[in-house]
N, C-alpha and C positions, 0 to 999 in steps of 0.2 A: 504494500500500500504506500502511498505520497502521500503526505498530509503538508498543510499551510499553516503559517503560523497566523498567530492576529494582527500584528506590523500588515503581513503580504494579504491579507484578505483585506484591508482598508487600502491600499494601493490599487489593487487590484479592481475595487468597488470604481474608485477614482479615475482611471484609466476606462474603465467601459463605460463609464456616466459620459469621460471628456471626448471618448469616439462615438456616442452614440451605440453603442452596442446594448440588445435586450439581453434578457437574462438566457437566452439557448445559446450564449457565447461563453466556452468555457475556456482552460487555458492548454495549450498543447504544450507536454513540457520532452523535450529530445535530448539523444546523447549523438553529436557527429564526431568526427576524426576531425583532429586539428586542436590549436591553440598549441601554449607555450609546454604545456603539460599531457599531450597526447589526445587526451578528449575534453569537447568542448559542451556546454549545455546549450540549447535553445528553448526559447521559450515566446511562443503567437497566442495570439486568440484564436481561436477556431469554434464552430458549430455546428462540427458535423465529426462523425464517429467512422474511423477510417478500415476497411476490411483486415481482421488482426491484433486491432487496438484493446488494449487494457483501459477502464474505463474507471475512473474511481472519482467519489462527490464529498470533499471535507466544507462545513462550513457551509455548505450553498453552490461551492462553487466546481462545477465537473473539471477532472482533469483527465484529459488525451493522452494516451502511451501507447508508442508502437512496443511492440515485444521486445525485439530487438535492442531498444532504447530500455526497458522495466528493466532487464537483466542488471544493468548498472545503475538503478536508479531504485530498484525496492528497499524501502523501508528510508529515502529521504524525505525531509521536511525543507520547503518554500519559505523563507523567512525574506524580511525585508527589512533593509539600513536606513535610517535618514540622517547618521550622525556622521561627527567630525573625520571619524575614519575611513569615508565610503561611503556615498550612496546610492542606493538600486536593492533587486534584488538577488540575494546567495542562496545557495542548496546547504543543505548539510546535510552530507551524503555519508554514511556510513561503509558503504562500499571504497571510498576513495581512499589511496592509500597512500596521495602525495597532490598535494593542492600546487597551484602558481600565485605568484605573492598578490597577485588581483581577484583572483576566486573564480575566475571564468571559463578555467579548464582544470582536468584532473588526470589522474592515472590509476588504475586500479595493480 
């Protein structure tokens, strides 16, 4: 399972109110190849449920997973920064077994 924190679920509210998105927009969250650290997160909105996808709803708010993407991604949590050291949002991934000093790729 993915779960969100409460920071990233008021972000997240904020970001679908400022594009006009209803609430069948959830978030699509991915793992591709690349960045400083081997693999990188992605994370759109989307509203629609892709053939293969893991499907999970914390909070209100549905989250998208390809499989392929879950295998490196189960059992993280969505959190969001607005403070002095960074902000946006980070995963904390318990799979990860070595971060980049930005947070936006990892390596297992």
């Amino acid at each position: 399972m993915i779960t969100i924190s409460d920071k990233a679920l008021e972000q997240i509210k904020r970001l679908k109110a400022q594009q006009n998105l209803g609430d069948d927009y959830g978030l699509r969250i991915s793992v591709k190849g690349g960045g400083c650290s081997g693999l990188s997160y992605g994370l759109d909105f989307e509203n629609e449920m892709h053939k293969g996808d893991q499907v999970f709803e914390d909070k209100g708010i549905k989250l998208f997973v390809d499989m392929k993407s879950f295998l490196y991604l189960a059992g993280t949590q969505l959190d969001f920064s607005d403070g002095l050291n960074g902000k946006g949002f980070h995963f904390v991934n318990p799979n990860a077994a070595r971060t980049c000093g930005c947070g936006e790729s990892f390596s297992v």
